[in-house]
C-alpha positions in Angstrom: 76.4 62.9 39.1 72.7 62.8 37.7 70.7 65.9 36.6 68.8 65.8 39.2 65.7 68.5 37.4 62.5 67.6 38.3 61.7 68.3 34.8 62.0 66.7 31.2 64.0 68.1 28.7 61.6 70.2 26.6 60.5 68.4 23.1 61.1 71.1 20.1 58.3 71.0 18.0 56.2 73.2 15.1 54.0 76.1 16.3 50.3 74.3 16.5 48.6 77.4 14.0 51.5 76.4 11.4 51.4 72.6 11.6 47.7 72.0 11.6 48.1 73.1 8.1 50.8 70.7 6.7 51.9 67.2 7.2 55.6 67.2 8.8 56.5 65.7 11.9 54.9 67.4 14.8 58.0 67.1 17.2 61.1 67.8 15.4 63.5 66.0 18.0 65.9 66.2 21.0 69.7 67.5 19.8 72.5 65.2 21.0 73.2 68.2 23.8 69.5 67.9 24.6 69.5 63.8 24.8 72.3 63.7 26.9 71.1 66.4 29.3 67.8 64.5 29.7 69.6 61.0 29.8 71.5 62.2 32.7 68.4 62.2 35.2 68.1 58.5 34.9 69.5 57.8 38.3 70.0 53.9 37.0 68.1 52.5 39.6 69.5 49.1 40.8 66.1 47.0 40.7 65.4 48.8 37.3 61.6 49.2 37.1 61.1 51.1 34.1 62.0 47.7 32.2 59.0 46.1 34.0 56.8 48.2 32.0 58.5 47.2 28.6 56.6 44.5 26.8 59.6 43.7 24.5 62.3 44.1 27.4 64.7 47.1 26.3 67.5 47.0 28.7 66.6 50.8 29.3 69.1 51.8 32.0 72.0 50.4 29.5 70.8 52.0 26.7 70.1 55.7 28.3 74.1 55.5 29.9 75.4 55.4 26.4 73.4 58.3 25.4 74.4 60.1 28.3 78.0 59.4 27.7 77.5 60.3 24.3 78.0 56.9 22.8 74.5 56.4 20.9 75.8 53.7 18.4 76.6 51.7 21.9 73.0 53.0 22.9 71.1 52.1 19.5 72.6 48.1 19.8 71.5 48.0 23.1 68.0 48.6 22.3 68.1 46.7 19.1 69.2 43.6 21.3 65.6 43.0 22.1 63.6 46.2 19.8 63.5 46.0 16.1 61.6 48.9 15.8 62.9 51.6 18.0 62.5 54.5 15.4 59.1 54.0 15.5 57.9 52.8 19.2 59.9 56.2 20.5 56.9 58.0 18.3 54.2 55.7 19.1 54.3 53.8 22.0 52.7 55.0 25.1 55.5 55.2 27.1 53.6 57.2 30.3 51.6 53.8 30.7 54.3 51.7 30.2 58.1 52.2 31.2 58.0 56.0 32.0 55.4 55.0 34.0 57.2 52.6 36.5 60.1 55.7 36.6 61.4 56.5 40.2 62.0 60.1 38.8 58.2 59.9 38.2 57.2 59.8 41.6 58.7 63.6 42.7 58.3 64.8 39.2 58.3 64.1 35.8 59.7 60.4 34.4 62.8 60.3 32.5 61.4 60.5 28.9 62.5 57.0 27.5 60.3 57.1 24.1 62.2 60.9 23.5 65.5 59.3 23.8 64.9 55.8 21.8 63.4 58.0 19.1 66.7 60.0 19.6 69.1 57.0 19.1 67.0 55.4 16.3 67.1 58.6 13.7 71.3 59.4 14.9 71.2 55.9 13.9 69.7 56.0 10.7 71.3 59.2 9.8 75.1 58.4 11.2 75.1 54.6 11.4 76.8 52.3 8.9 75.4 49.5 7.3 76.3 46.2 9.2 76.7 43.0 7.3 75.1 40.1 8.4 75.6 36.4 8.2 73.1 34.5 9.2 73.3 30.5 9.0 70.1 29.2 7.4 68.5 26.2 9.2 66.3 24.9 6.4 63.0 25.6 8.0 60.3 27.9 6.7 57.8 30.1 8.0 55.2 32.0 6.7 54.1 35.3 8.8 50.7 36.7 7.4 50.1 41.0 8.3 52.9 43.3 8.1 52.2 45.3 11.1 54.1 45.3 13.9 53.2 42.0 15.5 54.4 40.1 12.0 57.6 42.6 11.6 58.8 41.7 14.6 58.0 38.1 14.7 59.7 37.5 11.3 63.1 39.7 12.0 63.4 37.1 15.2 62.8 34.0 13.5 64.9 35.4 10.4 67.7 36.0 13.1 68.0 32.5 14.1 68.0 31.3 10.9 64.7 31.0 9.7 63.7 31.3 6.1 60.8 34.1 6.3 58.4 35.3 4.1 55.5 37.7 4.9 52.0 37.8 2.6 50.4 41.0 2.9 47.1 42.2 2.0 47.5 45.5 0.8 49.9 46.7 -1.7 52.2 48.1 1.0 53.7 46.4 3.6 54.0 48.3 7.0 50.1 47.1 8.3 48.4 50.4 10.6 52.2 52.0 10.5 51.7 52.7 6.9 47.6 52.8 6.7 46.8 54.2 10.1 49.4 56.2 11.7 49.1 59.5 10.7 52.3 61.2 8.2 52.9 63.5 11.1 52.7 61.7 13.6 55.5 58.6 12.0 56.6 59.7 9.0 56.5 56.6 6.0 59.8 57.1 5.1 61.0 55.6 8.8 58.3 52.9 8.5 60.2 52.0 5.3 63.6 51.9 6.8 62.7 49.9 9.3 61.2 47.2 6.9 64.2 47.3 5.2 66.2 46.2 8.2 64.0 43.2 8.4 64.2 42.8 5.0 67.9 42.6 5.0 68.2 40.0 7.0 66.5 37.7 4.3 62.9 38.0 4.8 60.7 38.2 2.0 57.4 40.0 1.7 54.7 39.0 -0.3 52.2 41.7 -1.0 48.7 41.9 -2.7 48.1 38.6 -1.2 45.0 37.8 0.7 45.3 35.1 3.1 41.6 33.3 3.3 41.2 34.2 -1.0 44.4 34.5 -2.4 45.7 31.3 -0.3 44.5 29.6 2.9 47.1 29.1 6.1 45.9 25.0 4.7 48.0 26.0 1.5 51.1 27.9 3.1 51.4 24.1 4.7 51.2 22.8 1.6 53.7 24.9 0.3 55.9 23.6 2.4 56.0 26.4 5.7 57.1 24.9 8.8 55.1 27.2 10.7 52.2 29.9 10.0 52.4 33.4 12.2 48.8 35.0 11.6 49.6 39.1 12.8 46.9 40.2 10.7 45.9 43.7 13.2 42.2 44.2 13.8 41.0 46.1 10.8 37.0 45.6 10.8 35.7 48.8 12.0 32.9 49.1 14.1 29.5 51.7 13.8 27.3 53.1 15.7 24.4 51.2 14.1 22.4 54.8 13.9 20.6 56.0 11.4 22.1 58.4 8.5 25.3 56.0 8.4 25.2 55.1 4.8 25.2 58.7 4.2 27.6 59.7 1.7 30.5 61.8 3.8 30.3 59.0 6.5 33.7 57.1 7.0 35.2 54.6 9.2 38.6 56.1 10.8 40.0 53.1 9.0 38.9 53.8 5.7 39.4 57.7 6.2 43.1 57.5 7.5 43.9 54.6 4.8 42.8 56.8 2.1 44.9 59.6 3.0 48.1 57.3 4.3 48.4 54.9 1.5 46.6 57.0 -1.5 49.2 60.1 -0.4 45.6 62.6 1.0 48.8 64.1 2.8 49.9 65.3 -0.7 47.3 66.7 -1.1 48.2 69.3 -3.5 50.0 67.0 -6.2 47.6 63.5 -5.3 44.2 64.0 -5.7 42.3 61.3 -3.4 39.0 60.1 -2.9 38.6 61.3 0.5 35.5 64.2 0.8 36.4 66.4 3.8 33.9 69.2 4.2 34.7 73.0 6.2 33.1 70.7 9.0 34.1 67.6 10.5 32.6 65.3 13.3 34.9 62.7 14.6 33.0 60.0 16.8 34.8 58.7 19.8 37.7 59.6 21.4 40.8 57.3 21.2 44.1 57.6 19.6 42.6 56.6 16.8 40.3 59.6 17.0 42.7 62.0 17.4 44.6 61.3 14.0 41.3 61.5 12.3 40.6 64.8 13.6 44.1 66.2 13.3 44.2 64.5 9.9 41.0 66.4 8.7 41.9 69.9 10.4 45.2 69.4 7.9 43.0 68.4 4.5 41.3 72.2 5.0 38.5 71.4 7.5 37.7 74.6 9.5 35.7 73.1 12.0 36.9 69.7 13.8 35.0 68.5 16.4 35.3 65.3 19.0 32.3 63.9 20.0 32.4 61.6 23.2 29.8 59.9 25.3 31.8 60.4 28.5 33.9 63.4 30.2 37.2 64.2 30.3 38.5 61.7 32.6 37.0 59.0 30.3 39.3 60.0 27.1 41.4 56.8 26.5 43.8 58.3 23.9 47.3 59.6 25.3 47.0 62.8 27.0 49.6 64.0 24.7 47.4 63.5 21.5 44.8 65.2 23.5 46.7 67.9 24.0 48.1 68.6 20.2 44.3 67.9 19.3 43.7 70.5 21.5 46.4 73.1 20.7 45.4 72.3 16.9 42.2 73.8 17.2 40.0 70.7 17.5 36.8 71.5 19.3 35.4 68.5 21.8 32.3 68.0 22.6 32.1 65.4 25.5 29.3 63.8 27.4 27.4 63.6 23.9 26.1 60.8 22.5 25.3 60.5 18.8 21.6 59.2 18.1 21.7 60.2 14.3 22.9 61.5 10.9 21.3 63.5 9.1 21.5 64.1 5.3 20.3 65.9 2.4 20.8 64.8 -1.4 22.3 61.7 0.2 24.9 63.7 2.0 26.4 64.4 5.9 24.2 67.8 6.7 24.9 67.3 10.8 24.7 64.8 13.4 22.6 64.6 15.4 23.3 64.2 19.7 22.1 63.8 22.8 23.8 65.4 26.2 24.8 63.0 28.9 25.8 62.4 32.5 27.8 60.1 34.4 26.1 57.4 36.4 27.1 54.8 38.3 30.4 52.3 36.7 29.6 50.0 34.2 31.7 46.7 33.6 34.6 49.0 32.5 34.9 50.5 35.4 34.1 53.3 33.8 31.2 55.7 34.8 28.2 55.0 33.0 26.9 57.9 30.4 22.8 58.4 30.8 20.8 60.6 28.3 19.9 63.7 29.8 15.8 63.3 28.4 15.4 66.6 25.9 18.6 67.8 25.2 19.1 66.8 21.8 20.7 69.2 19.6 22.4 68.6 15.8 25.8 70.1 15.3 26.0 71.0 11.4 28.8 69.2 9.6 29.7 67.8 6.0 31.7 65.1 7.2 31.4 62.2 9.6 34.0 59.8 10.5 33.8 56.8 13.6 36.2 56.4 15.6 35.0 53.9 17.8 37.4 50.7 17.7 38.0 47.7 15.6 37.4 44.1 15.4 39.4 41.0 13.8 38.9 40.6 10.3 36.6 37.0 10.4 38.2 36.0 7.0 41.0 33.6 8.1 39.0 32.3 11.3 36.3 31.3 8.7 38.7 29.1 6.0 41.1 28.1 8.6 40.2 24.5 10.3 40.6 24.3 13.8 40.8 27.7 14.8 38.8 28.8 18.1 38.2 32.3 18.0 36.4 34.2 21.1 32.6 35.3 20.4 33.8 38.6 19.3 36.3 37.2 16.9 39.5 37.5 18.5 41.6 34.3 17.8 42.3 31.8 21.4 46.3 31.3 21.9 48.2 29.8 24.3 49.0 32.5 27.0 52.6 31.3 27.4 53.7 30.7 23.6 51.1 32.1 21.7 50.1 28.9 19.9 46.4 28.8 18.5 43.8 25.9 18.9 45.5 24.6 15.3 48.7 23.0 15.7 51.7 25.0 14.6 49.4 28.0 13.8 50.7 31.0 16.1 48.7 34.4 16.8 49.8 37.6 18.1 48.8 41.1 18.3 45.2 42.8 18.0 43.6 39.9 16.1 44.4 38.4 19.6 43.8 41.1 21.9 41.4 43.4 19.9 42.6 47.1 18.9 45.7 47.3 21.4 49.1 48.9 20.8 52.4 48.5 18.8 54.5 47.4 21.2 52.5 45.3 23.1 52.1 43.7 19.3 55.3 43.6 19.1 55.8 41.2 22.4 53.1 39.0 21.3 55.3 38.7 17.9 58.3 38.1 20.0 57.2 35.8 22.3 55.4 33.7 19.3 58.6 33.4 17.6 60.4 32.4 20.5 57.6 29.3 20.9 57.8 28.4 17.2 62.1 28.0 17.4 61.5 26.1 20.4 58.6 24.2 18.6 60.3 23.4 15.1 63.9 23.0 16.7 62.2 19.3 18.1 61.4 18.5 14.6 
């Protein structure tokens, strides 16, 4: 009979005033006793909604019986059948707008908490599950998948699964894309990042790193090389500003470059790995996005006393995860909403404050979103050493500019095929936020599915 609780199992996790000050794992994880208490509210509806809200198609029903039977190997191959990275999508993925979202259990209380329990099966996994060895038929055909992040992971282990010889070229000297440079330690730990690489990696692909596709090599040479196929996943890392004065103060940072520096030089260390990251007692974080929220957790954790958000709109507006908001909050991070930044102010050539206006809401704009208005006067400066913005990201323009035939939309993003992900140039494939814009992992992750689908479909006729 189902546990019929209107209720979630409670996540265990460290006491905010203790974790603000160190890098583990916010939420330490559900015991076996815990997962299978909360698996048993899944009612295992028969038209199965919660998979409608799945943009790689875990057979979620399926997987959550296992667990609530006990049987999480069963449960963990289930999910793998269509998720190669479940360790890190039940961290990261927003399930309340996605599967938990289309819940029946959500409608009269709270949904069944589907990211808690895929997070559950991936670490009993990694911690209890053996090795499997894997013989995969090679088919002779080669592609090359450019970015590491999750739209490129997931795209190569598919193609590598059907036989495909893979490699990936990456930019930076680690693979892992925005898992490894802009997640946050605490929120998904490396060492799972590098785990699940390695299941991708043993399956035969190989990665490439330190290679800058559009320098190093164009897509016009990976053809050349010989690659059937080209996979571009490169993420959307081109930050954007506010265009305000004071920005080329010294203490300013993108989020990009600010979480990057503390991810891949090891910030989080910081006691044994000095790093060129400047955070002063007080921080200003502009905008107000998931993105935001790392930055301002990240900087309470490197010593800052004072963290604050500062966000044009109100409350309602806040597009990161109310869960992020709320460890933000419980952290001690101060926001300041409905203010507007107008400048930066310096001294020596250093962050002394920034400087804001107050707003109010007006009517919608194209968003949908209400419309913030200056209130005329009300300018103040809150006093900080540190600035970092937080205010999205835009496709890097370096492979649209050496690649031939490549369509991009005015803001950059690269034009694909809605049903197979194909670009303007033939056999060149996109997927993920250098198609969308600054999105999320999983919905990376389908574009990198559904791309690799179209290319085996495509190079199977050859």
């Amino acid at each position: 009979m189902a546990n019929m609780s209107p209720t979630k199992v409670p996540m265990p996790q460290q006491d905010p005033n203790v974790r603000n000050k160190n890098f583990d794992e916010v939420a330490t994880g559900y015991t076996a006793e815990m997962a299978m208490e909360e698996a048993s509210r899944c009612i295992n509806c028969k038209n199965k909604p919660c998979m409608t809200g799945c943009p790689v198609n875990v057979p979620i029903p399926g997987f959550i019986e296992k667990v609530a039977a006990g049987d999480f190997e069963a449960a963990y191959e289930i999910i793998t059948s269509e998720n190669a990275l479940p360790a890190i999508c039940g961290r990261v993925c927003p399930q309340e707008n996605q599967c938990e979202g289309k819940c029946i259990r959500g409608i009269k209380g709270e949904a069944v908490s589907i990211g808690r329990l895929e997070r559950f099966v991936a670490d009993y996994h990694m911690q209890n599950g053996k090795k499997q060895e894997l013989n995969i038929e090679k088919n002779g055909k080669k592609v090359a998948v450019v970015g590491s992040g999750p739209a490129g992971i997931t795209c190569a282990g598919e193609l590598a699964k059907k036989g495909y010889d893979v490699t990936i070229f990456e930019a930076l000297h680690k693979a892992g894309g925005v898992l490894s440079y802009g997640i946050p330690e605490f929120r998904l730990p490396k060492s799972l990042v590098a785990k699940e690489l390695e299941n991708v990696t043993n399956m035969g692909v190989k990665i490439e790193t330190n290679v800058v596709i559009g320098r190093s090599l164009t897509v016009d040479d990976l053809f050349e090389r010989g690659f059937d196929a080209v996979f571009l996943g490169t993420g959307a890392g081109l930050p954007n500003f506010l265009r305000i004065p004071g920005e080329n103060l010294l203490g300013v940072y993108s989020a990009n470059e600010f979480l990057t520096r503390v991810n891949l030089m090891k910030g989080y260390k910081k006691e044994a790995v000095p790093t060129p990251v400047k955070v002063g007692k007080k921080v200003a974080v502009v905008g107000a996005g998931n993105v935001a929220m790392d930055a301002a957790r990240t900087a309470k954790r490197l010593g800052a006393e004072e963290v604050y958000i500062v966000y044009r709109r109100g409350a309602e507006e806040v597009p990161a995860r109310a869960e992020e908001v709320e460890h933000a909050k419980e952290e001690g991070v101060i926001f300041k909403l409905l203010n507007n930044p107008v400048a930066i102010h310096g001294e020596d050539g250093w962050v002394k404050g920034i400087e804001v206006v107050e707003q109010q809401l007006g009517e919608p704009d194209a968003s949908g979103r209400r419309r913030p208005e200056p209130i005329e006067g009300s300018n103040y400066v809150i006093d900080v050493e540190t600035v970092v913005i937080a205010i999205g990201q835009s496709p890097n323009p370096l492979i649209r500019q050496t690649t031939e035939g490549l369509e991009t939309q005015k803001w950059g993003g690269i034009i694909v095929e809605e049903e197979t992900n194909e670009t303007t140039r033939k056999n060149v494939y996109a997927g993920g936020d250098v198609v969308t814009g600054a999105a999320t992992v999983i919905l990376a992750m389908g574009a990198g599915k559904k791309a690799a689908k179209a290319i085996d479909e495509s190079l199977k006729e050859m």
